[in-house]
C-alpha angles and dihedrals in degrees: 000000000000110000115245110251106250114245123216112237086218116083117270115292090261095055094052093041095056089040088055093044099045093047086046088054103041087038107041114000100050093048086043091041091053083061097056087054102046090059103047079080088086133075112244087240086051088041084059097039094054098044090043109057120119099242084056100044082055091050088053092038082061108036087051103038094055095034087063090038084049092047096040087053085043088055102056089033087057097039089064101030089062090044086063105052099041107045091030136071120199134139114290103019098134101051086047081057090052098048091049094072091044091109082061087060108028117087109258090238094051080051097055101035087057093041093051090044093055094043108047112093100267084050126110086250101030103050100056088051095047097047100042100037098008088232108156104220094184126069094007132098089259084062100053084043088059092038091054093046089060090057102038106048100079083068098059095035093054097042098052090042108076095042092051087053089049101060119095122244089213084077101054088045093054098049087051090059099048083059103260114145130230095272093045091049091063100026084061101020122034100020097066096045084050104040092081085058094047094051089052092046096047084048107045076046098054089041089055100050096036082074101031129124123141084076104043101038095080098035092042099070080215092238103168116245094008101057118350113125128219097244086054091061092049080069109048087050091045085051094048077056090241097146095169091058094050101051092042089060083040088059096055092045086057096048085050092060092039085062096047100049092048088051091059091043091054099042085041087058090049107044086047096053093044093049083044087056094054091041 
């Protein structure tokens, strides 16, 4: 008897793929495209001239420098952190793996008014820096840093997580056996089967923060050159109604992430087939 030919539950390959095709289009390209448009206004020396003042080049210098310094500390933080929750048992961890992923879920703005109140120097945080080291936390680059860390660090954290749950314990014991120590256990073991994960978290990290500003414009201070962000002058040139200016920083902000994200596509194929060829 001839078996019956299995049948997908999902449509036919030319109906998803028209249904794919139509929502990325109506979704991503045609908000992207509108860009694009905005700013063919411009004349490519204008174009240059607008992206290329020096008020604007400081806006990127410091979206993008505390962006990396807020997803470098995220990496190691979520490193442990995931670590944590998933080798180790204790009273409340699951409501700690829930609060982790509370940025997902907390308007940017609520983020940044409590961040900036503990913070200032009458705050709980800020005061005790400020007195003792006489370090100023708010409206300073170190704010928008730890503004951007409380933003950033679900990405690492749940990136991290399920491949740590996925390793097999057989391997770490083995090694133990055949005499390896602790440090050599995760430098030759573990790392390598999580390091895919931590470049896309640190990515997927510094691409967040490099565009966010809910979050950064209250704890910034907005002093030009010193710490005004990019998407903050996105803004101020949206409310002087110069919508070819704005697009046209938004353009490079979104080159910016293209290239980011590339980057961690193409280190996240080599490092996977490195770590396939010793396997």
């Amino acid at each position: 008897m001839k078996a019956s030919k299995s049948r997908s539950i999902i449509p036919g390959f030319g109906l998803s793929f028209g249904v794919m095709i139509t929502i990325l289009s109506l979704v991503v390209l045609l908000p992207l495209c509108s860009l694009v448009v905005f700013t063919l206004k411009l004349t490519p020396s204008e174009f240059l001239y607008t992206i290329t003042r020096p008020r604007i080049l400081s806006g990127y210098r410091v979206s993008i420098s505390t962006a990396l310094a807020a997803a470098a500390v995220n990496t190691v933080m979520g490193l442990i952190m995931a670590w944590v929750l998933v080798r180790y048992e204790f009273p409340g961890k699951k409501l700690i793996d829930g609060i982790i992923e509370l940025p997902f879920a907390l308007p940017t703005a609520v983020a940044g008014i409590s961040l900036t109140h503990l913070t200032t120097t009458n705050g709980w945080v800020g005061k005790i820096f400020y007195d003792r080291f006489g370090i100023r936390i708010a409206y300073t680059r170190l704010g928008i840093t730890i503004a951007l860390i409380f933003i950033g660090i679900p990405f690492v954290v749940r990136s991290v997580q399920p491949v740590l749950e996925k390793i097999d314990i057989q391997y770490e014991e083995a090694a133990m056996i055949l005499g390896a120590d602790r440090r050599t256990i995760f430098l030759r073991v573990i790392f390598p089967e999580i390091l895919p994960a931590l470049i896309s978290g640190f990515t997927l990290a510094f691409a967040r923060s490099i565009g966010e500003y809910g979050s950064v414009v209250f704890i910034a201070g907005n002093t030009p050159y010193e710490t005004e962000i990019a998407p903050l002058l996105i803004m101020s040139e949206l409310q002087e109604f110069d919508y070819a200016a704005a697009t046209s920083i938004a353009l490079v902000m979104l080159a910016i992430a293209f290239v980011i994200l590339s980057v961690n596509a193409v280190l996240q194929s080599k490092v996977s087939r490195r770590i396939s060829g010793l396997a």
